[in-house]
N, C-alpha and C positions, 0 to 999 in steps of 0.2 A: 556872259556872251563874249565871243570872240568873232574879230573879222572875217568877215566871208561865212559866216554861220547863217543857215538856213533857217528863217523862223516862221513863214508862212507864206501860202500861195497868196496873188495878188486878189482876189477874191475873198479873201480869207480877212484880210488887211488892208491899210493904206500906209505908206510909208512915211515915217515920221521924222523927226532929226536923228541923225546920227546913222540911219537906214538906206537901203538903195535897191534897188527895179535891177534882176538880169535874169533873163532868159522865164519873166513868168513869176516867178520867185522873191520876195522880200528877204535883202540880208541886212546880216547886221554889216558896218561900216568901220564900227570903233569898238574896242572893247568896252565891256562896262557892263550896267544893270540896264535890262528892258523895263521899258512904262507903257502899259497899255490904257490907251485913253477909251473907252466903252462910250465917251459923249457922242461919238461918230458911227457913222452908219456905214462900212464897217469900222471895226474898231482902228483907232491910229496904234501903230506902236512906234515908237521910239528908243535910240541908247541914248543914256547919262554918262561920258567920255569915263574910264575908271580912273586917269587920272586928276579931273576934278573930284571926281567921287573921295578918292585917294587922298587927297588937298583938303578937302572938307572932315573927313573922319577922325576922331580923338584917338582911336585904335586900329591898329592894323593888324590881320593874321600872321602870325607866323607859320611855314609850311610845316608838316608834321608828317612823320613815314606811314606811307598810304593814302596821304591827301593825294587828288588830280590838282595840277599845276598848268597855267598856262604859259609858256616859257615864247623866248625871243633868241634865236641860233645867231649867234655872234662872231663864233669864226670855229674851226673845221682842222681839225690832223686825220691821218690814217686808223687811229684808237680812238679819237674822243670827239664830241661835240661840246666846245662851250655856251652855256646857255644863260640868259637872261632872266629871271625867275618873275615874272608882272603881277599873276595873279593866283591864288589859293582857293579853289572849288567855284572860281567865279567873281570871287571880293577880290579887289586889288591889293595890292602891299601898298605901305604909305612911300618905300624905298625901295628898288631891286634888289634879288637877291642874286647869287650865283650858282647855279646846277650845272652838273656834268653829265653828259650821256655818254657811257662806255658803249663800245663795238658788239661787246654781248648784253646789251640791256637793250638792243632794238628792236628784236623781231623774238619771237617762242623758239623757231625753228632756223636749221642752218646758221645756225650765229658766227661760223667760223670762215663762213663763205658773207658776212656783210662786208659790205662798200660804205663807208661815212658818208661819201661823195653823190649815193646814188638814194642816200636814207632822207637829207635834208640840206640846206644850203644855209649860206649867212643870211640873214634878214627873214628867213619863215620863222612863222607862227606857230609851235607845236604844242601838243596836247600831252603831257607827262603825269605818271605816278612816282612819286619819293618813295624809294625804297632803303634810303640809309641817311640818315642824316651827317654824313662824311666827317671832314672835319672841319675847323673851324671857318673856314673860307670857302668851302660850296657842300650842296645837296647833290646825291648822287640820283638819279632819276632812268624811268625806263617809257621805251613804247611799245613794247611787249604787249601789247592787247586789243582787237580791233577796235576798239573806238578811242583807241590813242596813238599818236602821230602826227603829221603835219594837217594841219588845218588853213592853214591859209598861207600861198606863194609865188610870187612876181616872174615871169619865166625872163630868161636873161636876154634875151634878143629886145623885145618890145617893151619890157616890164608892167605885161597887164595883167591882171589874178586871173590866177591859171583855176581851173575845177578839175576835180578827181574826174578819172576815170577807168581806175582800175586801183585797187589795194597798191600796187605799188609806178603806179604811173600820175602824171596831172598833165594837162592841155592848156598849152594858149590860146585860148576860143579867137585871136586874132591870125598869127598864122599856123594855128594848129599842127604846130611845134610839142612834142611828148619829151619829159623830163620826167628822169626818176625820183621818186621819193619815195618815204613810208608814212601810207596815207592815212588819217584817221577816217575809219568809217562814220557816215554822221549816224548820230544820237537814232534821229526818225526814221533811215533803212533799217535798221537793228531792231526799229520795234514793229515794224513791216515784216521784218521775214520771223519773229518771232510769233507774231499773228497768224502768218500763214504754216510755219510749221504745228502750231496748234490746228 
């Protein structure tokens, strides 16, 4: 799980540690692993922080080309995005690592017309695939694919978590304020419109 991740309507659930109430909706809070407690009527769910989780574990993954990665944009040129590397399909690393997002690893289409500036900022949360294990000192990583891209980010005026609203836009639900990025679509629209196009 990652912040601001959608895991159930409020009828559905009750919100647990590490969880939070907006707009109807249980998200996640902190990275980590979900617990759903079934003793409750509805169930609680809760996150386990991934860096205790991290702190506690004997083993940590290392990312591998074609694992999803959940990264941390650290700072921003006009070619590249340096990135944070937290977690590996969901498990934490016990250490970060270092990912790069090149200019043409963002988007399938128009790569030569991307903006770094308009894909992601310092401090988001993005959702990547390892497409090279680079070399010694970072993973080369892409968001090439709808349900990869920024996941969770602070709009710079108020710094409140902004929500998609469009593939490549997000809103400040305060003053509804739109900044660009490249959004991941979530997990449960994808399996919405895959149901309806069946």
């Amino acid at each position: 799980m990652w912040p601001g991740m959608a895991l159930a309507s409020c009828g559905e659930a009750l919100a647990g540690e590490g969880t939070h109430v907006w707009a109807g909706v249980l998200h996640a809070s902190l990275a980590g692993l979900a617990h759903v407690d079934s003793r409750t009527a509805p169930p609680t769910v809760s996150i386990a922080s991934a860096f205790a989780s991290a702190a506690a574990s004997s083993a940590a993954p290392l990312p591998a080309v074609g694992d999803v990665v959940t990264c941390r944009v650290l700072r921003l040129n006009p070619r590249i995005a340096s990135l944070e590397i937290l977690c590996v399909g969901g498990l934490p690393l016990r250490e970060p690592c270092t990912g790069l997002l090149r200019r043409e690893d963002v988007r399938e289409f128009e790569k030569e017309q991307v903006e770094m500036y308009s894909s992601c900022r310092p401090g988001d949360v993005v959702q990547a695939r390892v497409i090279s294990l680079g070399d010694s000192r970072a993973y080369y990583v892409t968001t090439a694919a709808d349900e990869l891209g920024v996941v969770f980010a602070q709009s710079a005026e108020e710094g409140a978590t902004m929500v998609p609203v469009s593939f490549n836009e997000m809103m400040c639900p305060v003053t509804h304020t739109r900044e660009a990025r490249k959004v991941a679509k979530p997990v449960g629209a994808m399996m919405q419109a895959a149901a309806v196009d069946e």
